[in-house]
C-alpha positions in Angstrom: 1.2 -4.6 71.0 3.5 -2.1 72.3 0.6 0.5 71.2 -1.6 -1.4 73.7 0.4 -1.3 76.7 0.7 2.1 77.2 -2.4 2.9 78.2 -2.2 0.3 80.5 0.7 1.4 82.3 -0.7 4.9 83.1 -4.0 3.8 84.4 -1.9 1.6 86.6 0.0 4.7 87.7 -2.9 6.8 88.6 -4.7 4.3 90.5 -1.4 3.5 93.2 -0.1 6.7 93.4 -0.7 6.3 97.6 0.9 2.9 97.3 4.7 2.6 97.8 6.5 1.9 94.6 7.4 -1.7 94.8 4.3 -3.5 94.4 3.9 -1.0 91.1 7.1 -2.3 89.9 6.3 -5.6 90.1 3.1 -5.5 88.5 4.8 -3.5 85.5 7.0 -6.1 85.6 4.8 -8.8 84.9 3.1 -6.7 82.5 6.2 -6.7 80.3 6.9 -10.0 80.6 3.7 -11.0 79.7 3.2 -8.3 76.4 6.9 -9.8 75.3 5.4 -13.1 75.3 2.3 -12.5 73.3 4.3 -10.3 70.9 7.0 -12.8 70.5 4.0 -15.1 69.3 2.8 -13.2 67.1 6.1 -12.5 65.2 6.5 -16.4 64.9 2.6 -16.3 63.7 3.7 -13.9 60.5 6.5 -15.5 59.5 4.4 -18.7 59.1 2.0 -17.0 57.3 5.0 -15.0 54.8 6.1 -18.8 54.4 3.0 -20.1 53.2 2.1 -16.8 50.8 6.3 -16.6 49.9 6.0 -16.6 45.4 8.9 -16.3 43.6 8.7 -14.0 40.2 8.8 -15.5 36.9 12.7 -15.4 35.1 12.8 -14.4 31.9 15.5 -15.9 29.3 16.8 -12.9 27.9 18.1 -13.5 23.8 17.9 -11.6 20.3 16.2 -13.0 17.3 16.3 -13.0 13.8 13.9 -12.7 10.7 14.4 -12.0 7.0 13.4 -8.6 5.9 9.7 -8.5 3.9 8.4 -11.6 5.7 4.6 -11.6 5.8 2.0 -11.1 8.6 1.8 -13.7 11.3 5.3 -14.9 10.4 6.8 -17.1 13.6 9.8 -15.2 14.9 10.2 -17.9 18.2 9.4 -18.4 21.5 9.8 -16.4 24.7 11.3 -18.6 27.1 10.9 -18.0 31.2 10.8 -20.1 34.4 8.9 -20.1 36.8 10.2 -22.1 40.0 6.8 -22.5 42.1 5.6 -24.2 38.5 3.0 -21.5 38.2 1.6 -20.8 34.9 2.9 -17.8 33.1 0.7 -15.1 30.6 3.1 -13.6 28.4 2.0 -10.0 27.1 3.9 -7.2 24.5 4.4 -4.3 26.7 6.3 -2.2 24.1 4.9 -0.6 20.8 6.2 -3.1 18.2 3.6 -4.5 16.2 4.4 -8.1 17.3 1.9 -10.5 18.0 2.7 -13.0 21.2 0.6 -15.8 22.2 -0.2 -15.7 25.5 0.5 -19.2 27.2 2.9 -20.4 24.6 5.4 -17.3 24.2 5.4 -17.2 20.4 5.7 -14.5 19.1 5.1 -13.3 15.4 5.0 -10.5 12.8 2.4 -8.3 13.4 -0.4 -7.1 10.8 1.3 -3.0 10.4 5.2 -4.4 11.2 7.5 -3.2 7.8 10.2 -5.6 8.0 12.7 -3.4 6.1 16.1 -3.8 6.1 17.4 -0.7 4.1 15.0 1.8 6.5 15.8 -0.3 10.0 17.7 -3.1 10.4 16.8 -4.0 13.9 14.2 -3.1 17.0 13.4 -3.5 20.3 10.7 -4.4 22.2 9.6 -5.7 25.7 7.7 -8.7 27.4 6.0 -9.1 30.4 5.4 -12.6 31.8 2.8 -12.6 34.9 2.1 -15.8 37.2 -0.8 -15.3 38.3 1.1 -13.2 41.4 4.0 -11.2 40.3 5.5 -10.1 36.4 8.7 -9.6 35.2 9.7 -7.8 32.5 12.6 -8.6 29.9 13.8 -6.1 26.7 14.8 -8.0 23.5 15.8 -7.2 19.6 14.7 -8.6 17.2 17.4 -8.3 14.1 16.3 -7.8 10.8 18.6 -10.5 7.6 18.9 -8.5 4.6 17.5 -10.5 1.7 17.8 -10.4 -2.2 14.5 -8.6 -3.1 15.0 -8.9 -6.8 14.2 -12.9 -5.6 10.9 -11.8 -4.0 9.8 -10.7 -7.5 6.8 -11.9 -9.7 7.3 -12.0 -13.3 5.1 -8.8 -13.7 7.0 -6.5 -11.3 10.5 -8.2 -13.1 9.2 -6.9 -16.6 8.3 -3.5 -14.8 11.7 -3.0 -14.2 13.2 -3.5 -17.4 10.7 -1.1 -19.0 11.6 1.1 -16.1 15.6 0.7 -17.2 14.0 1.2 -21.1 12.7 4.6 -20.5 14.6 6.1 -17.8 18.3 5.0 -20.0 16.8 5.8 -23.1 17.1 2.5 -24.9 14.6 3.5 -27.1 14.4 4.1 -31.0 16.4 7.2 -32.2 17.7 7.6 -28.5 21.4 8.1 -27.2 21.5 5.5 -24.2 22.6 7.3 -21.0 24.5 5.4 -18.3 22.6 7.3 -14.8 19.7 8.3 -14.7 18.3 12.0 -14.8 15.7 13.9 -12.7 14.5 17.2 -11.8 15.6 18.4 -8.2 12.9 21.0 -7.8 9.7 21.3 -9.2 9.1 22.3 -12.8 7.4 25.6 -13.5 6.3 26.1 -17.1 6.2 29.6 -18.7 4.0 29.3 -22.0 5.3 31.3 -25.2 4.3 31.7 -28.8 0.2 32.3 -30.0 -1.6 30.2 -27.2 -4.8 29.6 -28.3 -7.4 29.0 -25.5 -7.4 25.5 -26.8 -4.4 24.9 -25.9 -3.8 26.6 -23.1 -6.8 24.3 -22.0 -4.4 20.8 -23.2 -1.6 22.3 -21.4 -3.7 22.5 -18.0 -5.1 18.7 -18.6 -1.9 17.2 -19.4 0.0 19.0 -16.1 -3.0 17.9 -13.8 -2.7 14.0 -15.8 1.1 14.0 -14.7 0.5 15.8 -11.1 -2.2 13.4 -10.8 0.8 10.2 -11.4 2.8 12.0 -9.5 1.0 11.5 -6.4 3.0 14.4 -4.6 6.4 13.2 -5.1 6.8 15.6 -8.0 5.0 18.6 -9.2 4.5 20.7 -12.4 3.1 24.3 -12.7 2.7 27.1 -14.9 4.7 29.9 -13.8 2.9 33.4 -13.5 6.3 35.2 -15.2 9.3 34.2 -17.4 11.4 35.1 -14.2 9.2 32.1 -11.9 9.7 29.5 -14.7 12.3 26.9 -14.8 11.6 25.8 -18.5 9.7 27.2 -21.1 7.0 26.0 -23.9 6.9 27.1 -27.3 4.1 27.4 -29.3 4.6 27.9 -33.4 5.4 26.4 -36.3 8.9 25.3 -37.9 9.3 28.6 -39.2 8.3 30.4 -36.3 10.6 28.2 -34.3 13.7 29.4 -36.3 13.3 33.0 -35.2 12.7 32.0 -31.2 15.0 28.9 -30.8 17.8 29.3 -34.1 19.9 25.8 -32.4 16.8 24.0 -31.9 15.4 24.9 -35.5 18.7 23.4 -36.7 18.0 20.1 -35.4 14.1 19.4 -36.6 14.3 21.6 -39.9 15.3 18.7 -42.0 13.3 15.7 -40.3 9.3 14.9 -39.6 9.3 16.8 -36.4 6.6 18.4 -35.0 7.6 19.2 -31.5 11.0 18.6 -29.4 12.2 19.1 -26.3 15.8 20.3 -24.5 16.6 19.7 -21.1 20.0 19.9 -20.1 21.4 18.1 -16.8 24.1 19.3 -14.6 25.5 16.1 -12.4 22.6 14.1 -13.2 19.9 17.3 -12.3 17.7 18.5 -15.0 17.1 22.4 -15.4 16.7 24.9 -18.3 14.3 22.3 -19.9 12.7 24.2 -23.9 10.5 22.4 -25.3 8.6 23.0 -28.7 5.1 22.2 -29.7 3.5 23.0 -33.3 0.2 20.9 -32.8 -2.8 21.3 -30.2 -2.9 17.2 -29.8 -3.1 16.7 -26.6 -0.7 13.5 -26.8 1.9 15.8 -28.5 2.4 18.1 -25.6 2.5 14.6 -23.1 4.8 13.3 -25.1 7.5 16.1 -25.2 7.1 16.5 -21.6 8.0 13.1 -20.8 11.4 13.8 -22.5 11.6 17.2 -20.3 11.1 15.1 -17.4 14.0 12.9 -18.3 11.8 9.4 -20.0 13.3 8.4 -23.5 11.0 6.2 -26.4 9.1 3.5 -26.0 9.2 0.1 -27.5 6.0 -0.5 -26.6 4.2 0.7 -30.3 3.3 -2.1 -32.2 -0.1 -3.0 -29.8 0.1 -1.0 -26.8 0.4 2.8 -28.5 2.3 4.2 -25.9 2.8 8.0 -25.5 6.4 8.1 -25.8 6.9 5.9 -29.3 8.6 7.7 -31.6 6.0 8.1 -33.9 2.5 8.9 -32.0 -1.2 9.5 -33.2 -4.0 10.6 -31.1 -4.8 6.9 -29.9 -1.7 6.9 -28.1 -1.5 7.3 -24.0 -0.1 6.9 -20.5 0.5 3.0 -20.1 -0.8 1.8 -16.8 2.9 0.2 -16.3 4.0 3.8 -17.4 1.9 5.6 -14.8 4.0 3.2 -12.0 7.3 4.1 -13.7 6.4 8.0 -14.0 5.6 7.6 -10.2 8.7 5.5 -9.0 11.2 7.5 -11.0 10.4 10.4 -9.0 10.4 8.6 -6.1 12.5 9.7 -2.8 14.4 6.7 -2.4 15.4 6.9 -6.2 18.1 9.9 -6.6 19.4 10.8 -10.0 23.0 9.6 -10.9 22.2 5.8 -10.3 23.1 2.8 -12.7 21.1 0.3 -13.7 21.9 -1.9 -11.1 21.5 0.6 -8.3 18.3 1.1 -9.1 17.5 -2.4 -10.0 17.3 -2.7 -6.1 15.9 0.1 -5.0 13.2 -0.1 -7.0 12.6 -3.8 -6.3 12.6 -2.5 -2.7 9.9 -0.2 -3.5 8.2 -3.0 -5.1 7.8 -5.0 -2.0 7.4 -2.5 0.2 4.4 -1.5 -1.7 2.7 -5.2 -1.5 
């Protein structure tokens, strides 16, 4: 109102500037008098109206909650609590990333389709929630805490027997094998330098069989053939028995005497493969497979009588990669699987990996 007045004022001025002063005062006077009084109306006219609009904001009951590691998609975690004093009704809403689902008038909240409920990667997360009443929102940060579990518990039969033939191959339980107690792995990838009379033909088996196994592999681990001797990390032979004596004299020690008609070397240092020689004397493709999986740190199978797989002791060309084998080739050179591990360390990782994978 005060914006109003002015104006007012100086018209008033101009109009009795012959006139003496006191009759200006006076109307000024009642001017003011007048303006206070409307303006003092008004201010008790707004604060009736900020009464009737006044809303309080929703109050959010801030807590953490818990859920078991692995628990599946649409899992209840619990309920957002909030209050809202004017007995509005509240929409709830995830305002964070986390891939948790919350029901909009109830509060629930629960696992989300793409949430990995991991322990061993994270053990706990945060996230927020808005709660709106039709007027104002709040917003309150919880964590949600992650209960490690037993995963060797979460286990079908199948994925249980996996694991022992895992254990078979990677500790060399097998016929004719010296158990080892921790398992062994190649730290870098292996780069094969071919020696010996290689014959197109099997220069053309060693290229199949690597891209079979890089194939497994899946990118965890890969296998080459090195351009020089230099490049390579482990070497292949190609020759017979006799021949073998003049390139390898230690190694011809060892298969002179017995029905051999490849082997393979690889020694370890703190659980690392390197240096791996391995010997071949036949173009079958399955004979070359077969030695390599011992370079790559896999003893024999058990798995002969009906199943023919490539690592029995005694092979023919009917013998091959097991689909369980191809998971075990995979997992073994997995990132969360480290060479030097026991059996029961790996019992869990792997049954982690397992899970994870479901």
């Amino acid at each position: 109102m005060k914006n109003l007045i002015a104006p007012l004022l100086i018209l008033l001025i101009v109009s009795c500037s012959t006139d003496s002063l006191e009759p200006l005062d006076q109307e000024i006077s009642e001017k003011s008098l007048s303006d206070s009084n409307v303006q003092e109306n008004s201010d008790n006219e707004d604060q009736e109206v900020d009464s009737e609009n006044q809303n309080t904001a929703p109050a959010l009951a801030l807590q953490s909650y818990l859920i078991n590691e692995h628990s599946a998609v649409e899992t209840s975690i619990g309920f957002i609590q909030a209050n809202d004093e004017d007995g509005d009704d509240i929409i709830f809403s995830i305002e964070s990333e986390a891939d948790i689902i919350i029901d909009e008038h109830t509060g629930e909240i629960k696992v989300g389709p793409n949430l990995k409920l991991d322990f061993e990667t994270i053990n706990s997360l945060e996230f927020t929630v808005s709660a709106f009443d039709g007027s104002t929102t709040s917003h309150g940060n919880f964590s949600l805490n992650v209960i490690d579990v037993d995963e060797i518990t979460l286990l079908n039969e199948a994925e249980k027997d996996l694991i022992t033939y895992f254990q078979h191959l990677v500790f060399w339980k097998g016929h004719a094998n010296t158990p080892v107690e921790r398992n062994q792995k190649w730290a870098v990838p292996l780069r094969l330098n071919l020696a010996g009379t290689i014959s197109n033909n099997f220069s053309q088996v060693v290229n199949e069989v690597i891209s079979e196994y890089n194939t497994i592999f899946n990118g965890n681990f890969t296998i080459s053939l090195a351009e020089t001797e230099e490049l390579a990390n482990a070497e292949v032979f190609y020759g017979t028995k006799e021949e073998l004596e003049s390139h390898w004299p230690d190694m011809h020690q060892i298969v002179k005497d017995g029905d051999y008609h490849g082997y393979a070397i690889t020694p370890s240092s703190s659980y690392i493969l390197s240096d791996s020689r391995i010997w071949i004397s036949n173009e079958a493709s399955v004979l070359f497979k077969h030695e390599l999986g011992h370079a790559l740190g896999f003893g024999h199978s058990d798995k002969c009588e009906e199943e023919n797989s490539f690592l029995c002791s005694q092979i023919s060309v009917e013998n091959k990669i097991l689909s369980e084998e191809e998971k075990i080739l995979r997992y073994a050179y997995h990132s969360k699987i480290e060479e030097g591990l026991t059996e029961s360390d790996i019992e869990k990782i792997l049954a982690d990996i397992l899970i994870n994978e479901q």
